[in-house]
C-alpha positions in Angstrom: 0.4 -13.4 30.8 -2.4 -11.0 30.9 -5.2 -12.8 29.6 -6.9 -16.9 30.2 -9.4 -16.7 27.3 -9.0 -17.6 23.9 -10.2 -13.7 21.9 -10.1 -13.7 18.3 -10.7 -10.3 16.6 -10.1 -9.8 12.9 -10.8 -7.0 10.1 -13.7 -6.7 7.7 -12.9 -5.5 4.2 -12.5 -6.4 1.0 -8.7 -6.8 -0.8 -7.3 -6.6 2.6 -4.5 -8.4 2.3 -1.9 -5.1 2.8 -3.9 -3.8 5.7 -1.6 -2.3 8.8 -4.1 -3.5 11.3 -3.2 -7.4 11.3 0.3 -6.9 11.5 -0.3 -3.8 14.0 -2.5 -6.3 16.8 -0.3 -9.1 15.8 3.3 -7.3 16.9 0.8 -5.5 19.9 0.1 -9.1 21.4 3.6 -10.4 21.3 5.0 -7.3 22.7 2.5 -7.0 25.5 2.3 -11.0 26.3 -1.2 -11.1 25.1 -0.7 -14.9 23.9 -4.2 -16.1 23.9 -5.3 -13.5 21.4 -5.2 -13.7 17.7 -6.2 -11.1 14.7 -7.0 -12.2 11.5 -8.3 -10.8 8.1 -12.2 -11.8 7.1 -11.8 -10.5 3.3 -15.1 -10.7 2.1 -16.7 -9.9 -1.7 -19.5 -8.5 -0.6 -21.1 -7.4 3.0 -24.2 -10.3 2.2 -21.5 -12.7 3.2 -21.0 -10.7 7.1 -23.8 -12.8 8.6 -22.8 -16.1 7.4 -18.9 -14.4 8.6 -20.3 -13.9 12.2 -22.0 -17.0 12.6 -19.3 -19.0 11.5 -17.2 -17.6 14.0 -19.1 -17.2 17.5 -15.5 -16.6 19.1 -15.2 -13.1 17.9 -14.0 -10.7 20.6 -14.2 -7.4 18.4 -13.7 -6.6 14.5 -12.4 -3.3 12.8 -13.9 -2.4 9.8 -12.5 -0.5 6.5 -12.8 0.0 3.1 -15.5 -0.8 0.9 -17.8 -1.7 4.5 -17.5 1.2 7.0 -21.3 2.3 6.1 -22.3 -1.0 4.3 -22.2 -2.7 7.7 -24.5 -0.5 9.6 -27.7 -2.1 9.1 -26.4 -5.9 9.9 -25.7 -4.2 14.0 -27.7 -4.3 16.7 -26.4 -1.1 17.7 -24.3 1.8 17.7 -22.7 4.6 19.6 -23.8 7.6 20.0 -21.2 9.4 17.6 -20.8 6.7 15.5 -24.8 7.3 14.7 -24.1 10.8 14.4 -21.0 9.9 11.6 -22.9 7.1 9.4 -19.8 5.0 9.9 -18.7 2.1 11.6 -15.1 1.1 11.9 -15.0 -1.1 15.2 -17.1 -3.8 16.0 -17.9 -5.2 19.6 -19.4 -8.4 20.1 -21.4 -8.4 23.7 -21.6 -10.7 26.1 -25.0 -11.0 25.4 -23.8 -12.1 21.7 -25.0 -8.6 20.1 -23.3 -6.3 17.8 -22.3 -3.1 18.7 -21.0 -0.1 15.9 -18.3 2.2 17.1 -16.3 4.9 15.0 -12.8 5.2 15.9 -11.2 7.0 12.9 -12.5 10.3 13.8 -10.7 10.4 17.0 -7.3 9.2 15.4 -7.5 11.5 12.8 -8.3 14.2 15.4 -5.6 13.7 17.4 -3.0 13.2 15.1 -4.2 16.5 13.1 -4.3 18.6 16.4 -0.5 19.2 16.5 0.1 21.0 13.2 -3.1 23.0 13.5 -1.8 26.9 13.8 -4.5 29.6 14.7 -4.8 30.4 10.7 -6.1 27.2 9.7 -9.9 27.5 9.9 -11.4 25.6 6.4 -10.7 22.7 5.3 -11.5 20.4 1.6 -12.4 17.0 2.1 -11.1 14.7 -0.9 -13.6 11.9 -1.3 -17.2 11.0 0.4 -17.0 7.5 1.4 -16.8 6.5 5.4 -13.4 7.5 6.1 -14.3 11.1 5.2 -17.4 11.0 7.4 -15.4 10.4 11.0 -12.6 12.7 9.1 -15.9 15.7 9.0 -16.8 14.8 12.8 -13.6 15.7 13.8 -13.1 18.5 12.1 -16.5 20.0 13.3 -15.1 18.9 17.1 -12.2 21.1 16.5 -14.5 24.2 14.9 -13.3 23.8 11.5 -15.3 24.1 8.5 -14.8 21.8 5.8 -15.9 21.3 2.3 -16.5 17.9 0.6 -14.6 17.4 -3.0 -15.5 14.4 -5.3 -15.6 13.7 -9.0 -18.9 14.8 -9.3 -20.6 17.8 -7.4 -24.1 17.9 -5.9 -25.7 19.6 -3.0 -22.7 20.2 -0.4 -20.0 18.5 -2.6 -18.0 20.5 -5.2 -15.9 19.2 -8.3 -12.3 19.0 -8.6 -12.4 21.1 -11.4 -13.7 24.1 -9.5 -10.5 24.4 -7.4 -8.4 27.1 -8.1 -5.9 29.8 -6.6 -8.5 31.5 -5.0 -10.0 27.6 -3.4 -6.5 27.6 -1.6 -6.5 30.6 -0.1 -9.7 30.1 1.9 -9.2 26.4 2.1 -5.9 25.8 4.5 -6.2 21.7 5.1 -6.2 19.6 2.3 -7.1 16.0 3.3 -6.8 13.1 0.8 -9.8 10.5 2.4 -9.7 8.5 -1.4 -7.4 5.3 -2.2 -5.5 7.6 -4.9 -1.7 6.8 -4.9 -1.9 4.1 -2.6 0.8 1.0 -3.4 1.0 -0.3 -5.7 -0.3 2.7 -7.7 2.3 5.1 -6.6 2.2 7.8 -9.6 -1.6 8.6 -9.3 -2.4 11.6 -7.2 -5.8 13.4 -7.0 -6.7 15.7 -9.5 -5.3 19.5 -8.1 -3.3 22.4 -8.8 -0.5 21.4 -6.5 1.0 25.0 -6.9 -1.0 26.4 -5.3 -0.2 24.7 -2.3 2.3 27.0 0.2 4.1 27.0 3.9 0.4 27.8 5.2 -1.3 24.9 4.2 -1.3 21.5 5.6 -1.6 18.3 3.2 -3.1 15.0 5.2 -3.5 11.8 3.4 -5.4 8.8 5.4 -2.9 7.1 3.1 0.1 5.1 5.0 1.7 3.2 1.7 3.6 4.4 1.1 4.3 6.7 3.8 4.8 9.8 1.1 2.3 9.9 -1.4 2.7 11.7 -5.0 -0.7 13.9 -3.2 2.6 14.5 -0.3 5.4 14.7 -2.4 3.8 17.6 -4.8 2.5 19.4 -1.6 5.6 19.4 0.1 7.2 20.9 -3.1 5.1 23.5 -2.2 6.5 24.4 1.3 3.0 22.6 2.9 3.1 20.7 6.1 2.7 17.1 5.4 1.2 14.2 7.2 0.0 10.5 6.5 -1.9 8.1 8.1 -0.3 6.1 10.1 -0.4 7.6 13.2 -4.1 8.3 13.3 -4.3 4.4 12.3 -2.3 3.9 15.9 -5.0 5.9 17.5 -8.1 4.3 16.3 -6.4 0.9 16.8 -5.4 1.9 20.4 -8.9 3.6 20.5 -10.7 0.4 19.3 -8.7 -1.9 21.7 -10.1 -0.1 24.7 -13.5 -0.5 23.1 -13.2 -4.1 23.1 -12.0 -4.5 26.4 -13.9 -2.4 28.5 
């Protein structure tokens, strides 16, 4: 046994109940004989209820952090990391010895790593889909990794554009498509964000943070295409890995 200590760590969110990272941690302490800790869901309705979360439970190792509270969270921490400052995000939480909180963003580094592989000298621009706090630590990376990147959501404003202004011409300077929005997750499986898919071809790559299911429609109608595909689930390995080390450093 590696560990005396009881350490609980959990996940913050809302509607959590399909999340990979409980089942991820829990298969993680069986396999490496980490019996005294546990990893639980704290589905909350809104991030007022954190504080009352946190005192309730003064055992609380580390937490990881997803969707609606990545940037929601920020102001109820003591502190944060440098880059996770830098990001607006948060998506692992440390408790400190001294009983303080400390804000961390690991996505951006699984998401960089498991992007790295399939990036080919041609692929220099990117489109973000979405603008929540996934697609912050999704930018970061991509500015790590020199490539420029363009924000797309429903409604454009300064630095964002609309899906409706993506066209033939958006895909040839754009070479990385990156879905950072719930669309087509289970169990809505026939939605898809709003693009010309044929305009995709064998130079583009299609990313979707998405893990279920493990080919989205956004996937299946790039692939069509001749695009490289990839979901989530491996960057999700990363920042869990990522975050682990975090907690126990």
């Amino acid at each position: 046994m590696k560990d005396i200590l009881k350490r609980r760590f959990g996940l913050l969110g809302r509607n959590i109940d399909y999340s990979f990272s409980r089942g991820y941690f829990a298969k993680k302490f069986e396999n490496e004989l980490f019996e005294n800790c546990s990893y639980e869901n704290f589905d909350i309705p809104e991030i007022n209820y954190f504080t009352e979360l946190v005192k309730n439970n003064p055992d609380l190792s580390g937490m990881n952090v997803t969707i609606p509270y990545k940037e929601q969270v920020i102001p109820f921490l003591d502190k944060l990391s440098k880059k996770a400052a830098e990001i607006g995000a948060v998506n692992t939480i440390k408790f400190t010895k001294k009983g303080k909180l400390k804000g961390y963003n690991t996505d951006y580094y699984g998401f960089k790593k498991s992007l790295k592989p399939l990036l080919q000298p041609h692929h220099k621009k990117a489109l973000i889909l979405g603008t929540g706090g996934a697609s912050k630590g999704v930018a970061f990376a991509l500015k790590e990794l020199d490539i420029l990147y363009t924000f797309v959501s429903r409604e454009s404003r300064e630095d964002v554009i609309d899906y409706n202004l993506i066209n033939a011409t958006t895909f040839d300077n754009y070479q990385i498509i990156i879905n950072c929005t719930p669309v087509g997750t289970s169990p809505n499986l026939d939605a898809a964000p709003d693009l010309p898919y044929n305009f995709f071809t064998e130079k583009h790559i299609a990313y979707d943070l998405i893990y279920n299911p493990e080919e989205t429609k956004f996937l299946k109608n790039a692939k069509k295409h001749g695009a490289t595909i990839k979901n989530g689930y491996e960057m999700l390995v990363f920042q869990a890995e990522k975050a682990w080390n975090i907690w126990n450093k």
